[in-house]
N, C-alpha and C positions, 0 to 999 in steps of 0.2 A: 089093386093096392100096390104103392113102388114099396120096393123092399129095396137098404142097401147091406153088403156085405162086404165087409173088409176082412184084407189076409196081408202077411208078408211081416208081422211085426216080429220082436223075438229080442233074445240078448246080443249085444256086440260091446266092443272093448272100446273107449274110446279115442273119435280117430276113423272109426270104422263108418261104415256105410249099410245102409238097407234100404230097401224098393216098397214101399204100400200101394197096395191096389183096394179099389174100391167096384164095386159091379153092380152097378143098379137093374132090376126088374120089374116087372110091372109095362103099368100103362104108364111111360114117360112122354113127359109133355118135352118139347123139343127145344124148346126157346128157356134153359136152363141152367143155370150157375150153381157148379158142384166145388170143393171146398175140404179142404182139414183142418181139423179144432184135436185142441188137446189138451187134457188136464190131470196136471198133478195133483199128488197127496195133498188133503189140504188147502189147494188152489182152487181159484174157479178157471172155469174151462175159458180158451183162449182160441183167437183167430191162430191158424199158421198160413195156410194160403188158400185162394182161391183161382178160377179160373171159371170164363164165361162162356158163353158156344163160341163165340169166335174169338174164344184162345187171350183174350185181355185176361193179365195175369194180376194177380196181389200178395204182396207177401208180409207177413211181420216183421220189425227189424231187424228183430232174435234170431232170423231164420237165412235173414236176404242174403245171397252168393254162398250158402251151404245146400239149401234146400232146394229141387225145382219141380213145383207141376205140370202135370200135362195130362191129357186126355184125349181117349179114342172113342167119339163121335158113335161111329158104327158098330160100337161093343158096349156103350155106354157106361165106361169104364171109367177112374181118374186115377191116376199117377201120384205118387209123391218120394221123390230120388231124394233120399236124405246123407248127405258127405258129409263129411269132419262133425262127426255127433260127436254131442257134449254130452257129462254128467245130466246137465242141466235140461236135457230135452226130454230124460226119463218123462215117462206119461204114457197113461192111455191116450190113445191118438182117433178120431171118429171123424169117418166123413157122414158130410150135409148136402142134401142137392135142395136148393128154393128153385121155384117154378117145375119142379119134376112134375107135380100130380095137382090134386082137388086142394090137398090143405101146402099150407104156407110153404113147410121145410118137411122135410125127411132127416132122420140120422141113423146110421148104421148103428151097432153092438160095442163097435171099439175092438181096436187090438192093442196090444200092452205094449210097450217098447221101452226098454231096457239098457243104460248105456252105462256100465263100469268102469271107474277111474285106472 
């Protein structure tokens, strides 16, 4: 079974910066496109970026030249360098990997992230 597990979320002022990691385990199928979504009070949940095995990136508009992902292959790991946070990015934040395993997608638990004016 892939399990993912996210860390690194937390309060910052904003302006501020923070790093999300994600760590997939299990049986991962290799040929796989892992990802961050996130969703506000209220909202429904949203693309923020993705990222495919060979590193083809995507990102939401909301996000483009503040946010960058990335990924280590051989930790099956994914990245998310998030700069100049806004009020507006508060959200639980959750990574997704499609093609990890047997069924469609995976998603992590979420971690919260927090950005004060």
């Amino acid at each position: 079974q892939v399990q993912l597990v996210e860390s690194g979320g937390g309060l910052v002022q904003a302006g501020g910066s923070l790093r999300l990691s994600c760590v997939a385990s299990g049986a991962i199928f290799r040929l796989n496109t892992m990802g961050w979504y996130r969703q506000a009070p209220g909202q429904q949940r949203e693309l923020v970026a993705t990222i495919t095995r060979v590193r083809s990136t995507n990102y939401a508009d909301s996000v483009k030249g503040r946010f960058t992902i990335s990924r280590d292959i051989a930790k099956n790991t994914v990245y998310l360098q998030m700069d100049s946070l806004k009020p507006g990015d508060t959200a639980v934040y959750y990574c997704r990997c499609t093609s990890c395993g047997p069924q469609y997608d995976y998603w992590g638990q979420g971690t919260q992230v927090t950005v004060s004016s």
